[in-house]
C-alpha positions as CSV (number, residue, x, y, z in Angstrom):
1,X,42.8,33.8,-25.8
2,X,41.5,34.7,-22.4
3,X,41.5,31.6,-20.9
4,X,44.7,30.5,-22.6
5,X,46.8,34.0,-22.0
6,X,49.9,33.9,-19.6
7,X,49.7,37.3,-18.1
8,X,46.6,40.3,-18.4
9,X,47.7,43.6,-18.3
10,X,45.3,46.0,-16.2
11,X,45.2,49.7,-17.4
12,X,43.1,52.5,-15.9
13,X,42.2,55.3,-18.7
14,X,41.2,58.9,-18.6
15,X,40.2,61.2,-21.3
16,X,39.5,65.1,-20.7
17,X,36.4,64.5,-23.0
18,X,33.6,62.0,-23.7
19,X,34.8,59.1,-25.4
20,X,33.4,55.8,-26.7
21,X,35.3,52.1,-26.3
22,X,35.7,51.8,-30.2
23,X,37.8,55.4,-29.5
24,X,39.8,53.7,-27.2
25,X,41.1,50.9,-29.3
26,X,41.7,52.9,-32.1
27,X,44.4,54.7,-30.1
28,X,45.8,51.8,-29.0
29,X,46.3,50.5,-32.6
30,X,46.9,53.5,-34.3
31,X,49.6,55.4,-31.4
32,X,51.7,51.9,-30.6
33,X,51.6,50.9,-34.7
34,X,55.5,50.9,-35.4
35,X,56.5,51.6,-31.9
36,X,57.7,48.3,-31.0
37,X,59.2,46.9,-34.2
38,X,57.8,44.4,-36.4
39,X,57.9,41.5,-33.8
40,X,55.7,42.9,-31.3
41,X,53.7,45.2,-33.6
42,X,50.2,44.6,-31.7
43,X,47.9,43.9,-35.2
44,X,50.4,40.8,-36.0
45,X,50.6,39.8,-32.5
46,X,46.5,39.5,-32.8
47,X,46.7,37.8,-36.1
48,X,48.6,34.8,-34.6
49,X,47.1,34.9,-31.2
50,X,50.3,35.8,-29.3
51,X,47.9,39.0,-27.8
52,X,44.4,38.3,-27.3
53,X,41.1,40.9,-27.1
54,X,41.6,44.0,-26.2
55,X,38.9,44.7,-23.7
56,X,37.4,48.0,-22.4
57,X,34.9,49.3,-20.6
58,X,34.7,53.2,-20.1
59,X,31.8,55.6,-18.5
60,X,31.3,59.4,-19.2
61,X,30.4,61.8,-16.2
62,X,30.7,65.8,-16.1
63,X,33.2,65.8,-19.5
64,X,35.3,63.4,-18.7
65,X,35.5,60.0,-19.4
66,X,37.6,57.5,-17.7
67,X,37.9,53.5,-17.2
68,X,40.0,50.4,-17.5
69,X,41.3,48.6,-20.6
70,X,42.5,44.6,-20.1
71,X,45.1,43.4,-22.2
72,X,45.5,39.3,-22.6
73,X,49.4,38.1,-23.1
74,X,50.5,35.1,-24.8
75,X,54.2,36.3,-24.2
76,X,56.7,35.7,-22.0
77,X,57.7,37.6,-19.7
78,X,59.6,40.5,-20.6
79,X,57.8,40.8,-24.2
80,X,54.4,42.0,-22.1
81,X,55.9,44.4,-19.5
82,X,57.7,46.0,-23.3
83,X,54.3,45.6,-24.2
84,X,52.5,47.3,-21.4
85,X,55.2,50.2,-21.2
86,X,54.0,51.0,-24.8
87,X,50.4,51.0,-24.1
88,X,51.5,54.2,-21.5
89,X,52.6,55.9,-24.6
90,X,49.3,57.0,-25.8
91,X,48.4,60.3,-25.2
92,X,45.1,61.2,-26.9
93,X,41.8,59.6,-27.6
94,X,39.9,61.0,-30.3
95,X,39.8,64.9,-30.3
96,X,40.6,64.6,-26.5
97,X,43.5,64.1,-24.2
98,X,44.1,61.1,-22.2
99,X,46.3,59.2,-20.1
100,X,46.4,55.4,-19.4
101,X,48.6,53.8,-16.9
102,X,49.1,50.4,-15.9
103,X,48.0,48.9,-12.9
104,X,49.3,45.9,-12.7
105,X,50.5,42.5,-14.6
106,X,49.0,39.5,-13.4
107,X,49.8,36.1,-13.9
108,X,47.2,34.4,-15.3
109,X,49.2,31.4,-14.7
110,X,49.1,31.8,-10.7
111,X,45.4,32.3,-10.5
112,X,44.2,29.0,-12.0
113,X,47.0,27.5,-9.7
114,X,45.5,28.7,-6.8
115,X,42.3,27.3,-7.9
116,X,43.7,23.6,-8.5
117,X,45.4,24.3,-5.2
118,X,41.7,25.0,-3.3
119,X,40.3,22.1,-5.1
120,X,42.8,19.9,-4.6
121,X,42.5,20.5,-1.4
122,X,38.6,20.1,-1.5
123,X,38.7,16.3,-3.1
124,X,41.6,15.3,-1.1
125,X,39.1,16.0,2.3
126,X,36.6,14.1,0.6
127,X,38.5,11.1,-0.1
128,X,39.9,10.8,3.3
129,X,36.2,12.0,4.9
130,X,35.6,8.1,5.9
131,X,37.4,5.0,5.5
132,X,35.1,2.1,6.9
133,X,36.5,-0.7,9.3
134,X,37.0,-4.4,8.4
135,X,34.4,-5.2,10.7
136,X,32.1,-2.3,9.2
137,X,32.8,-3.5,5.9
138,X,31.2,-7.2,7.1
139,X,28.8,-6.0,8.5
140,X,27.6,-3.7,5.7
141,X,27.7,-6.6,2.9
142,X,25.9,-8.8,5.2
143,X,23.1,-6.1,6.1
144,X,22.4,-5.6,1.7
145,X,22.6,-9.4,1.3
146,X,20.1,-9.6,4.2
147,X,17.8,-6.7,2.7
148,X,18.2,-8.1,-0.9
149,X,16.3,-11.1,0.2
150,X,13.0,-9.7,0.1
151,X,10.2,-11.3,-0.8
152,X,6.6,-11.9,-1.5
153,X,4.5,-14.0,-0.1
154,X,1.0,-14.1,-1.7
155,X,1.5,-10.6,-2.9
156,X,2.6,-9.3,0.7
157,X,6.7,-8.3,1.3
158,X,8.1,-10.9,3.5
159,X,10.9,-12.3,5.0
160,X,12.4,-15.7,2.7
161,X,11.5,-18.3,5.7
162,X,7.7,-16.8,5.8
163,X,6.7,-19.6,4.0
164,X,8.5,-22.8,5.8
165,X,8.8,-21.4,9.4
166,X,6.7,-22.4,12.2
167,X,6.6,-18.8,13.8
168,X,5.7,-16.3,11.9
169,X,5.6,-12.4,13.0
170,X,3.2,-9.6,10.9
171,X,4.1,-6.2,10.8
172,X,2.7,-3.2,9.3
173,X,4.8,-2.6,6.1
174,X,7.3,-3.2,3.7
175,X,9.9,-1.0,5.5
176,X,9.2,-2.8,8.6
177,X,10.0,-5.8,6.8
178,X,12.8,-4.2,5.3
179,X,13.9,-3.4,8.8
180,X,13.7,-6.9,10.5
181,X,15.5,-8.5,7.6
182,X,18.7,-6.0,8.1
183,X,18.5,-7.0,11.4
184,X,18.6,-10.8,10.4
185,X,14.7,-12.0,11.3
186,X,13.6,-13.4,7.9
187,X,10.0,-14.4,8.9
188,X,8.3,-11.6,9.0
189,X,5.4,-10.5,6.6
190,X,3.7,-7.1,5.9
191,X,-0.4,-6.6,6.1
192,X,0.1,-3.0,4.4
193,X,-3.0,-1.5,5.5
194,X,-5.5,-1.8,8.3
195,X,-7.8,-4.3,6.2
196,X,-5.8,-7.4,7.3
197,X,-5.4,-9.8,3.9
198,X,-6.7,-13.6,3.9
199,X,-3.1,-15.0,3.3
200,X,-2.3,-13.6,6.4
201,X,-5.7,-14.9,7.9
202,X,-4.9,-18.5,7.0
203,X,-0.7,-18.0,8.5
204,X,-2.5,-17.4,11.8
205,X,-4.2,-20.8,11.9
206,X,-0.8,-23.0,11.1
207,X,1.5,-21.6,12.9
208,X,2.7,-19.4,16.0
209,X,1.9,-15.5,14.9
210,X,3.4,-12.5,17.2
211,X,1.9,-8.9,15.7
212,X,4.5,-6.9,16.1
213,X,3.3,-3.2,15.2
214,X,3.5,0.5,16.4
215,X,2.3,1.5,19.2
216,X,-0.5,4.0,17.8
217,X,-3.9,3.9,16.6
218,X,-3.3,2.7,13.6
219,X,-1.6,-0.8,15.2
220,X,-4.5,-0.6,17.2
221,X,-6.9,-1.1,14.6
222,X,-4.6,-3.7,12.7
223,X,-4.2,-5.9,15.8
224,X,-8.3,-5.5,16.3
225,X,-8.7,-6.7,13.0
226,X,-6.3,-9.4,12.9
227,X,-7.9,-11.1,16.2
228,X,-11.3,-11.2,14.5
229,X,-10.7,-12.9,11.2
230,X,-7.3,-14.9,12.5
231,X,-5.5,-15.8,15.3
232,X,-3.0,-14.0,17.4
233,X,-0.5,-15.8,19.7
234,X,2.0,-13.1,21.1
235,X,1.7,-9.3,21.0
236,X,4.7,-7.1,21.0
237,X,4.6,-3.5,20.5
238,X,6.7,-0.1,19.9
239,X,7.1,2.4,22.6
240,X,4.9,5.2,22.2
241,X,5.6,7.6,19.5
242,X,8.4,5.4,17.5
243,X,7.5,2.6,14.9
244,X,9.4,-0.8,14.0
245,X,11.2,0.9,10.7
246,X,12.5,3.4,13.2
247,X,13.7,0.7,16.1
248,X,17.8,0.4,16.3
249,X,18.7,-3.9,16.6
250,X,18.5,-3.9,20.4
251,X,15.3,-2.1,20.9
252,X,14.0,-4.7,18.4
253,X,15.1,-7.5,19.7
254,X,14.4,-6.3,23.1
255,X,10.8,-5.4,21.9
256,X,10.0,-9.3,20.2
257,X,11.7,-10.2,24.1
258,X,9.6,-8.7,25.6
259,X,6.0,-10.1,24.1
260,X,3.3,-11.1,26.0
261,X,0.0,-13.5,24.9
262,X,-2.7,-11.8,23.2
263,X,-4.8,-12.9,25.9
264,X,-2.7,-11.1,28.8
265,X,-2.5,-8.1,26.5
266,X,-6.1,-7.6,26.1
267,X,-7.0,-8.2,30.2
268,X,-4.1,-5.1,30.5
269,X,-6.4,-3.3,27.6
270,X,-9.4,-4.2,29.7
271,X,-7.7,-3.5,33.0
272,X,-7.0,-0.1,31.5
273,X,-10.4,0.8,30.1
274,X,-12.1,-0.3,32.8
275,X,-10.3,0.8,36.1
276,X,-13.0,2.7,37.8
277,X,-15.5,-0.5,36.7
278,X,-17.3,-2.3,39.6
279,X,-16.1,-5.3,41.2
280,X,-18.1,-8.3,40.4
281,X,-19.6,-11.1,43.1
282,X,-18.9,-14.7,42.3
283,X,-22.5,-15.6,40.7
284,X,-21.9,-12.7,38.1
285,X,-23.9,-9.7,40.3
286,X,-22.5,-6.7,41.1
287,X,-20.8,-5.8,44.2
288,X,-22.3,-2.5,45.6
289,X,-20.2,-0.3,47.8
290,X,-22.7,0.1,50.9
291,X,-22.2,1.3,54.5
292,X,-20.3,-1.9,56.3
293,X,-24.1,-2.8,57.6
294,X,-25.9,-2.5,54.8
295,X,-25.6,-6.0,53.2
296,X,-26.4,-6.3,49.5
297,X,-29.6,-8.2,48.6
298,X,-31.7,-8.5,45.6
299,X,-35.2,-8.1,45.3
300,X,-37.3,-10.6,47.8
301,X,-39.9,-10.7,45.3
302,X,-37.4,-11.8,42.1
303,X,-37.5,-15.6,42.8
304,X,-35.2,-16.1,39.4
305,X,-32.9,-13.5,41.4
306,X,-30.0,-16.6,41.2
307,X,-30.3,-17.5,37.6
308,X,-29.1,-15.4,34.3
309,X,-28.1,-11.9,35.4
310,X,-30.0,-10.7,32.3
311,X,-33.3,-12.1,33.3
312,X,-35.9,-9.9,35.3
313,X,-37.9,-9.9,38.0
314,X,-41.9,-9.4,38.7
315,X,-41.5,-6.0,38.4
316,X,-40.4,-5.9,35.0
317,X,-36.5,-4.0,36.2
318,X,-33.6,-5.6,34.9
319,X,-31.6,-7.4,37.5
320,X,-27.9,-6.2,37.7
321,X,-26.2,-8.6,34.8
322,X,-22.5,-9.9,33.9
323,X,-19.6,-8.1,33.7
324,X,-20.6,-7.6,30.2
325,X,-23.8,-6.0,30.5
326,X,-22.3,-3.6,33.5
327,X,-20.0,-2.3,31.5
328,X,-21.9,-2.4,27.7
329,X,-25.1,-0.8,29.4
330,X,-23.4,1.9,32.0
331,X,-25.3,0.3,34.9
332,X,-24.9,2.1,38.3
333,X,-23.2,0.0,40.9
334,X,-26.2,0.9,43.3
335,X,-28.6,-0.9,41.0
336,X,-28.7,-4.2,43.0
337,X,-28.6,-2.9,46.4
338,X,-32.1,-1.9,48.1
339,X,-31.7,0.6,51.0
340,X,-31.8,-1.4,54.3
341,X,-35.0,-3.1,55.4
342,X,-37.0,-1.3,52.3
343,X,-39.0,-3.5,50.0
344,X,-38.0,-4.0,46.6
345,X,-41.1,-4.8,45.1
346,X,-43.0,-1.9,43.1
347,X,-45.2,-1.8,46.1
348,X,-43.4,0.2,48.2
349,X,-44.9,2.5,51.1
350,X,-46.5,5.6,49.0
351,X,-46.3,3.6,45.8
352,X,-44.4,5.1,43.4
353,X,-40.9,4.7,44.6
354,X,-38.8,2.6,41.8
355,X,-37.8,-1.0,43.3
356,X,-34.1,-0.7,42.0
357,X,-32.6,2.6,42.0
358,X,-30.9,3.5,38.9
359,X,-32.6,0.5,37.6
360,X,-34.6,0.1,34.1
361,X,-37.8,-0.3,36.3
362,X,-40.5,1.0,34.1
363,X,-42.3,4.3,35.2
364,X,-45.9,4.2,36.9
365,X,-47.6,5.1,33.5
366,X,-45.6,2.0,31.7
367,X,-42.7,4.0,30.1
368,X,-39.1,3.6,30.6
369,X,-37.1,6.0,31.7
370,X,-35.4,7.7,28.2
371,X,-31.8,7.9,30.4
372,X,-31.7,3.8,30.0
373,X,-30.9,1.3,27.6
374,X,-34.1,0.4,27.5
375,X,-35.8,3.8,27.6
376,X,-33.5,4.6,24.2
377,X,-34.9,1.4,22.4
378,X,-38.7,2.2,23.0
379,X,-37.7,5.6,22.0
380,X,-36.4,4.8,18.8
381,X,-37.2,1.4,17.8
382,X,-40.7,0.8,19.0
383,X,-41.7,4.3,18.2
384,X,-40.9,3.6,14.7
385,X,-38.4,6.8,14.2
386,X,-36.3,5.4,11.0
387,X,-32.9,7.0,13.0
388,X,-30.6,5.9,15.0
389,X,-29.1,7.5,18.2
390,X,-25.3,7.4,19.4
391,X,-25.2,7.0,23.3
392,X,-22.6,7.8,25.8
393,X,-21.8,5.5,28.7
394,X,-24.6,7.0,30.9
395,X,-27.2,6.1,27.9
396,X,-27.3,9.9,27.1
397,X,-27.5,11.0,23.4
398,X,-24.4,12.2,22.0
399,X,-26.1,12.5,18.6
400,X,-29.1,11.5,16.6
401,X,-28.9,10.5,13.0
402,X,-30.7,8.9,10.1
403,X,-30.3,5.4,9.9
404,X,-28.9,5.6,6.2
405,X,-26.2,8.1,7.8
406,X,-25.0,6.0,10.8
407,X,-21.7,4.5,9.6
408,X,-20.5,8.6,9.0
409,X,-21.7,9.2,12.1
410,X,-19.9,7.0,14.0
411,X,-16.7,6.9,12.3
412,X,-16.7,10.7,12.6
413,X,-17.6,11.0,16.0
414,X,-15.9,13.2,18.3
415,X,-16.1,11.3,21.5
416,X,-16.4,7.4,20.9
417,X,-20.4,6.7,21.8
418,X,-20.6,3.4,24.1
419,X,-23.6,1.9,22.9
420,X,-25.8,3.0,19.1
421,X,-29.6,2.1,19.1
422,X,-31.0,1.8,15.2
423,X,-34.5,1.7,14.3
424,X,-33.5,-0.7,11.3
425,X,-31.0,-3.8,10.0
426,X,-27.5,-4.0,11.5
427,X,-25.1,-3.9,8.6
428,X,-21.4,-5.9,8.4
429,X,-20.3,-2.3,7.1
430,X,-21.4,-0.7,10.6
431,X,-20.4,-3.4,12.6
432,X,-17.1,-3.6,11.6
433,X,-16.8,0.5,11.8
434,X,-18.3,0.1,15.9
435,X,-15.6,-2.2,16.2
436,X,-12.7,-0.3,14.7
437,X,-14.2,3.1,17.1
438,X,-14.5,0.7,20.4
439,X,-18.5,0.7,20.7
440,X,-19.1,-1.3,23.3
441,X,-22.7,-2.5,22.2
442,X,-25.2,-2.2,19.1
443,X,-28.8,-2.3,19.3
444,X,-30.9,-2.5,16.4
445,X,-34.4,-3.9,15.2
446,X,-32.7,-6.3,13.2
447,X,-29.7,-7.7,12.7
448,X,-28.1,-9.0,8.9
449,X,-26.0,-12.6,8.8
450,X,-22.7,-11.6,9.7
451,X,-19.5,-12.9,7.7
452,X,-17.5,-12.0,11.2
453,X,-18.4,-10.8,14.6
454,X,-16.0,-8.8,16.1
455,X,-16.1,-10.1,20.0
456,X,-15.7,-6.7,21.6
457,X,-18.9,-5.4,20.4
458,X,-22.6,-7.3,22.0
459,X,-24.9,-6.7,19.2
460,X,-28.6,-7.0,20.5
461,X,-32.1,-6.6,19.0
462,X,-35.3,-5.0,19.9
463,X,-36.9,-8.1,20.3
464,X,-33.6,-9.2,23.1
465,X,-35.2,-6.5,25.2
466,X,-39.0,-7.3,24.6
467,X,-38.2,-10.8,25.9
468,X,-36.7,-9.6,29.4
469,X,-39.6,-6.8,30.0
470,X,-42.4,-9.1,29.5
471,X,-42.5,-11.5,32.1
């Protein structure tokens, strides 16, 4: 009857005593029976749900009890103010005097109107919150109908022309995909992962591939990867901090503009690595930076001084090698420069001064210097040690491990080691980890047949370095 009632008469109610709610209806049965007539006697109204449930709810404090009694109306207007004038009528509750007035007769009516009114209101803003354009509307069909075209291509999302276009660009993953097709390039296809699948592999030999990836470590490693088992024609990447699922249509577009050659984008690499690198002579020696009148000259008695930088002279010192070896073995650019008119030859004046300095030049009792390339190998390898030792680009030891733990130890190295030196067989597993960390050379006493050689890491053996020191 509540939720159905017309009107609800508000009472407040005080008694001189302590009374109970079961009190309270009692008088308001018993003191209005008869009062009214037949027609509005308050039991029969009840019995055919013209009145609803009486309600109360009364509290006791120092003697007295007072609260507030709510009547529900299912008649019209005049029957419930006759109804609510007899309800003032009553006079005691229980043994104890009371007094109940009406407060007020609302319309129950004018509530729930003002409720349809608010939400009315509400579903009306949402209906008008956005209407979309004709040209919106195109475009947004057009954008699904693009998206919906995904595809796979030997188990990889792609684009639906990976598999009959000539060009062919790989991205990271399936949202990147998801990206490019919304934008309308349908020839894209997802590695998902740094461990570059063979389908993809085989795509790079056909046909014109542009890795398009984010501009983090992650790409990084991807576009490391990719070069070594495929081949990579363009190279376009995000700007820092954003990836291609992220990229609006014009900084996409602008991006796959924008792509230069893998081979211009790994002399930048190089260029940035490298800048504080020594400049390099035409025959592959290094360019020393000498007083203007002190001209740079190898060793007068290192007749082979014109032939393969990595072949040495009488005196068992490395001559200054390629561009390779300067930067893979951390060679100081004074290394091929005598002082003027000294001799370079171990027999100098009081004999014992080296004849290249910073050189691999072995000491006077036979030993290499431990700070060298070199000195590391007899230290490790031909000492027999079992462990292997991560280098910096000075040849210093950043850490030495067993040869069992040296794939942790480099992938969890702190500060990237330029060069490892194991005393046992070079792995494909650690290999491919130097690679992925940007070691720049491996040294070990053997070496396992490699399924792939990544090209930015020299991988030498013991036996490379007994060749060059024993002539």
């Amino acid at each position: 009857m509540q939720d159905s009632a017309k009107y609800l008469i508000h009472a407040n109610i005080r008694a001189s005593g302590v009374v109970e709610r079961s009190d309270v209806v009692g008088a308001i049965f018993g003191q209005t029976e008869g009062l009214l007539g037949s027609e509005l006697d308050l039991r029969d109204l009840q019995e055919s749900s013209k009145v609803g449930r009486i309600d109360v709810d009364i509290d006791s404090e120092g003697g007295r009890s007072f609260g507030t009694v709510t009547v529900a109306s299912g008649l019209d207007k005049v029957e419930t103010a006759v109804l609510s004038a007899a309800l003032e009528t009553i006079e005691r509750v229980g043994p104890c005097r009371a007094e109940l007035r009406v407060s007020n007769i609302e319309d129950a009516r004018a509530a729930k109107r003002r409720e349809l009114v608010d939400r009315a209101v509400e579903l009306l803003a949402e209906f008008d919150d956005r209407q979309l354009t004709s040209e919106e509307l195109l475009a947004e069909v057009r954008q699904r109908a693009e998206v919906g075209d995904i595809t796979d291509y030997e188990g990889l999302p792609a684009g639906p022309r990976v598999a009959d276009s000539d060009a062919v660009i790989v991205v990271e993953g399936r949202a990147d995909v998801r990206q490019l097709l919304g934008y309308g390039i349908k020839n894209a296809v997802a590695v998902e992962g740094t461990n570059v699948p063979d389908a993809v592999a085989a795509l790079s030999r056909g046909r014109t591939l542009t890795a398009f990836l984010d501009g983090d470590r992650g790409g990084d490693l991807i576009l490391r990867e990719l070069a070594q088992v495929g081949e990579v024609d363009y190279v376009a990447i995000t700007p820092t901090g954003e990836s291609v699922e992220d990229l609006s249509r014009e900084a996409v577009l602008d991006a796959l503009r924008e792509k230069v050659s893998y081979e211009e984008f790994e002399q930048e690499a190089l260029t940035e690595d490298d800048g504080s690198s020594p400049q390099v002579d035409a025959d592959g020696g290094s360019a020393v930076v000498t007083e203007p009148e002190s001209p740079t000259t190898a060793a007068p008695d290192s007749p082979d001084s014109s032939t393969d930088s990595r072949e040495t002279g009488r005196d068992g010192s490395q001559a200054a090698g390629s561009v390779d070896d300067q930067r893979g073995e951390g060679m100081d650019t004074s290394a091929a420069t005598a002082t003027e008119g000294a001799d370079a030859t171990p027999a100098a004046d009081d004999g014992d001064e080296p004849g290249e300095t910073g050189s691999t030049t072995p000491d006077s009792d036979g030993t290499a210097d431990p700070e060298t390339l070199p000195g590391q190998v007899r230290a490790v390898i031909d000492e027999g040690t079992g462990r292997a030792r991560l280098l910096d680009a000075g040849f210093g030891t950043l850490a030495e491990v067993d040869t069992d733990a040296v794939f942790d130890a480099v992938a969890d190295a702190a500060e990237v080691p330029a060069a490892v030196v194991i005393d046992g067989s070079l792995s494909q597993r650690v290999l491919d980890v130097a690679a992925q960390r940007g070691v720049e050379q491996v040294v070990a006493a053997s070496a396992d047949s490699f399924v792939k050689q990544p090209t930015g890491v020299r991988v030498r053996t013991a036996a490379d370095f007994e060749a060059t020191t024993s002539t």
